[in-house]
C-alpha positions, -999 to +999 in steps of 0.1 A: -248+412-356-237+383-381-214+396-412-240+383-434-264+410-411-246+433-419-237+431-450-278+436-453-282+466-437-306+480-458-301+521-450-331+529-469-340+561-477-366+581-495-376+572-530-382+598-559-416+582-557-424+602-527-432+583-494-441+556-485-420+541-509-382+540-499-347+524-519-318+514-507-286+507-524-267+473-532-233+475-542-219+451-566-188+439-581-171+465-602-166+459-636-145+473-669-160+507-664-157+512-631-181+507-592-214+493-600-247+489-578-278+483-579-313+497-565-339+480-545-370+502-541-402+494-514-435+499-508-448+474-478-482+468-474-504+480-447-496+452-422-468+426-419-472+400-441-450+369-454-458+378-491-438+398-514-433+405-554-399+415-571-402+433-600-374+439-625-379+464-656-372+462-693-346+481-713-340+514-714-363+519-686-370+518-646-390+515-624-418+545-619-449+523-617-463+535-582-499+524-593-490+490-601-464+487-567-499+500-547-523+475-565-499+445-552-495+465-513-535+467-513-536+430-516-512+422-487-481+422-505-448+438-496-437+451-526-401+453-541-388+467-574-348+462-588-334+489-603-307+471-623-269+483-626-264+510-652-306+516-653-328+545-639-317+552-597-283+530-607-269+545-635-241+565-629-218+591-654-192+565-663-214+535-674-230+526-710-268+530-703-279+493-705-248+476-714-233+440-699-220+412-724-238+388-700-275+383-691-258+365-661-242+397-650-274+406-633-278+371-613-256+392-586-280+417-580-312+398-583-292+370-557-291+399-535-326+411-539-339+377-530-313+373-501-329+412-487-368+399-488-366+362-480-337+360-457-334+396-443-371+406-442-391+373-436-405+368-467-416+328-479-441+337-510-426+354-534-438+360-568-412+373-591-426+402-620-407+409-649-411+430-681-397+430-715-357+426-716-365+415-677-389+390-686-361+376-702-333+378-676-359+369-649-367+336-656-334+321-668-323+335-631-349+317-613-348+284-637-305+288-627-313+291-589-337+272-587-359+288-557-395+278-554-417+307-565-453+315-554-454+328-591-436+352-619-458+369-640-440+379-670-455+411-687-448+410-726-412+395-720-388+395-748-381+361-754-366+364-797-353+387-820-385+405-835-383+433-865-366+436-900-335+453-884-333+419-862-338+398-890-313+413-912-286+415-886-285+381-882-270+353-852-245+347-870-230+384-877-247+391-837-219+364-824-191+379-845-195+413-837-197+408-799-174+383-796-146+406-812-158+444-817-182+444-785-184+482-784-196+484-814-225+506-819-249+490-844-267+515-863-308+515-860-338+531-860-346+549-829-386+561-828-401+579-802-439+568-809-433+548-778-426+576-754-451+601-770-480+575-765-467+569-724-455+602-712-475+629-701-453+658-719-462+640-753-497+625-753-498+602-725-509+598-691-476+586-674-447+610-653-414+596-656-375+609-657-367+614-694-330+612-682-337+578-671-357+566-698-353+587-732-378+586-755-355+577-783-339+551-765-299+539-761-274+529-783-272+488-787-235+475-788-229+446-799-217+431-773-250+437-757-267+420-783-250+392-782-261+387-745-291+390-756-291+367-782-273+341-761-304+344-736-330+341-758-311+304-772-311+289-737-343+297-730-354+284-762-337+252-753-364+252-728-362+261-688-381+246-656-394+277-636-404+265-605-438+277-596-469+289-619-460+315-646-485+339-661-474+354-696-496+384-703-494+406-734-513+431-757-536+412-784-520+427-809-482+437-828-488+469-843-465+482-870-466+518-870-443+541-877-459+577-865-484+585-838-520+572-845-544+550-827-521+519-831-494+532-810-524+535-778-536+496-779-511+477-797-471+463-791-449+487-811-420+474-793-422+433-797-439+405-816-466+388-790-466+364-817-434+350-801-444+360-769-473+332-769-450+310-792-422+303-765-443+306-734-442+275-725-404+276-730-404+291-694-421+265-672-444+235-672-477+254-656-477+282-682-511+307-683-510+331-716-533+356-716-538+384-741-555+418-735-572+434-767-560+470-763-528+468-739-496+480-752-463+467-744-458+475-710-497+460-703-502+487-667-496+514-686-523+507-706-551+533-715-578+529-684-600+502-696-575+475-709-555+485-680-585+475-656-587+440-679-548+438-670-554+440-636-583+418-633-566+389-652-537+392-628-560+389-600-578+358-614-542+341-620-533+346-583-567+335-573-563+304-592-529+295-591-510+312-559-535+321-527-546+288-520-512+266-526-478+260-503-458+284-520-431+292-494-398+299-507-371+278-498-345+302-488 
């Protein structure tokens, strides 16, 4: 067995998602606080197949979304989802939920996700899928790396600041406060109308650890925000993803502040102003597609603009990834 072989033993093992999904773990580089890994969870599809998706999460979240992993399995897709470090199955007592001072931090794991399904496992069409925070982080990886993607869909990604506490924060004071107090908490607002429209012990539909994704969210440091802030300037700059990019979002930024319809088929979390605004930032075959009803994580939907999710997905592939060369180059 070649060192690189090895080094890519996967040992998977059960998922908390109950079989047939499975995760195995990657570790990475330590950093200031200590060992750090990440997790790569699988579902593969009924038969062997040369397609694959990688999905990567949002903040202050993980991923739990079994119905969406089975959607892309029924179509012939090995299916892989990247539990970043300090996030959901990689998050460990001595890290800061959330925190790196680097979008770039997480090229490492997402280097060695790609490495496990192209290299290790076979797979030459790959579309990447990426949510919020991750549909930021996503595609300034692949526009870095440079691999040639059967797609990325990018599910209301987070590509500005967006709210009055955003606004009155400020670039400016962002850079300052990370560069030389990056452990500073910065004080905000931290709602739960989210979580009590999404989780079934509240009013949703959807089971997930509350451990690994509280309903009141994290603490942001500065330091964080910084990263983040730093991300969202390069990719306004503009980036050259290389393959077809679907953006799709709720049709609406909702604005409210306690439980009410709202919360159930708008974004309470991000503008999709912006969303469609820097789009085509991301690549020069851009599709932006809005769903009247979706809210910000689009498959969790309620059922029907969850079925309109799904079938707009569907038409993008159709359109722009099951007919065309898309092998990666590994």
């Amino acid at each position: 067995m070649t060192e690189e072989r090895a080094h890519w033993d996967s040992h998977e093992q059960p998922d908390v998602l109950g079989p047939p999904f499975t995760v195995e773990t990657i570790e990475l580089r330590p950093d200031a606080e200590g060992a750090v890994e990440a997790n790569l969870v699988r579902l593969r599809a009924e038969r062997p197949t040369g397609r694959a998706v990688l999905h990567v999460h949002g903040f202050c979240d993980y991923f739990f979304h079994a119905d969406y992993a089975r959607w892309w399995a029924e179509r012939g897709y090995d299916f892989y989802a990247l539990d970043l470090r300090k996030y959901g199955r990689s998050l460990r007592e001595h890290h800061t939920p959330g925190y790196v001072e680097d979008v770039r931090d997480y090229f490492e794991e997402l280097d060695e996700a790609w490495a496990r399904i192209t290299r290790r496992d076979g797979h030459d069409q790959v579309v990447l899928s990426a949510h919020s925070t991750g549909g930021l982080t996503v595609p300034l990886w692949a526009n870095d790396r440079r691999h040639r993607l059967a797609g990325m869909i990018l599910n209301s990604p987070w590509v500005d600041m967006h709210g009055p506490f955003w606004v009155r924060l400020g670039a400016s004071v962002v850079k300052q406060l990370g560069s030389y107090q990056p452990r500073r908490e910065i004080p905000r607002a931290r709602g739960t109308i989210y979580a009590q429209a999404l989780h079934r012990d509240f009013s949703g539909e959807w089971d997930y650890d509350l451990a690994w994704k509280p309903p009141e969210s994290w603490p942001v440091f500065a330091g964080w925000a910084r990263a983040i802030r730093r991300g969202h300037a390069e990719l306004h700059r503009g980036l050259d993803v290389q393959g077809p990019v679907l953006v799709i979002t709720s049709g609406a930024t909702g604005k409210a502040t306690e439980l009410n319809e709202e919360v159930y088929s708008t974004d309470v979390v991000l503008d999709v102003r912006q969303m469609r605004r820097w789009a085509t930032a991301v690549a020069r075959r851009v599709t932006v597609v809005s769903v009247d009803g979706a809210i910000h994580d689009v498959v969790l939907s309620r059922p029907e603009p969850r079925a309109r999710v799904y079938d707009e997905i569907d038409r993008w592939l159709g359109a722009y990834v099951g007919s065309r060369d898309t092998r990666a180059e590994v």
